[in-house]
N, C-alpha and C positions, 0 to 999 in steps of 0.2 A: 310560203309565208311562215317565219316562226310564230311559236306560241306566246301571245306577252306572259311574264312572269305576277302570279297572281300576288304577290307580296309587292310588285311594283302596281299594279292596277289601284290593290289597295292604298298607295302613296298616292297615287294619281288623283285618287278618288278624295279622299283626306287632303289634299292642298287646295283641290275645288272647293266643296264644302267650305273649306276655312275660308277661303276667298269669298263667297257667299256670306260669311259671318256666323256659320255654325260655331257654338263655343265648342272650348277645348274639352271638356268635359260633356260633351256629345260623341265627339271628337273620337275621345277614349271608348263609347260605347256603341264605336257603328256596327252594326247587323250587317251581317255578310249570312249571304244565303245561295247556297248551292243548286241551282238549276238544273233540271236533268225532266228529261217525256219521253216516256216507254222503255225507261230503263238507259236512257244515252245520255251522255250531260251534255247539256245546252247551253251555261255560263254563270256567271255570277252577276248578284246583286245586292246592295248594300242601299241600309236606309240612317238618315242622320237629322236632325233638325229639322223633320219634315220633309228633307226631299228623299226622291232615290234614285238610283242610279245601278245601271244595267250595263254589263258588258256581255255578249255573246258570242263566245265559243268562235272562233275562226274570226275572228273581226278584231281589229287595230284602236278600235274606239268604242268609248265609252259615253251612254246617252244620259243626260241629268234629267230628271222631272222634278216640277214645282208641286206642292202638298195637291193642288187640283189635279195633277195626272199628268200635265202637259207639258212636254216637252220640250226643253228652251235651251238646250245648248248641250254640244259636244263635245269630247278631248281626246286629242288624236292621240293613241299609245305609240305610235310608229317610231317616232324620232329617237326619244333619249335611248341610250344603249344597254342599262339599268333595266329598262322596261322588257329585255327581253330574254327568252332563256338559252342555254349556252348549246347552240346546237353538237 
């Protein structure tokens, strides 16, 4: 499996959000934050208008959660061709 490319993830992540109705000016200030445990990196996660969103490390998709924690929907990174890096 290739790696998705994390500047597409971050697109992926930012069209959700907007679709959700996060403004643009959240938008501009999402938190990305770099995962990693015992030293290995584990993935990224990004937080916007309350919600956040997790992609981890070997996986095609990205998981959204609502400001209570829970998790309500998914976005497959697999398709567009954007999303991934140039083996």
């Amino acid at each position: 499996m290739e790696t998705p490319n994390p500047a597409g993830v971050r697109r992926a992540v930012a069209a959700a959000l907007a679709r959700l109705g996060v403004t643009p000016a959240d938008l501009v200030a999402l938190e990305e934050t770099l995962l990693y445990s015992r030293g290995k990196f584990q993935g990224r996660s990004y937080r916007a208008g309350g919600y956040l969103a997790t992609w981890i490390a070997g996986t095609s998709f990205v998981q959204l959660y609502d400001e209570a924690g829970n998790a309500f929907s998914t976005i497959e990174l697999s398709a567009p061709a954007q999303m991934r890096k140039a083996a």
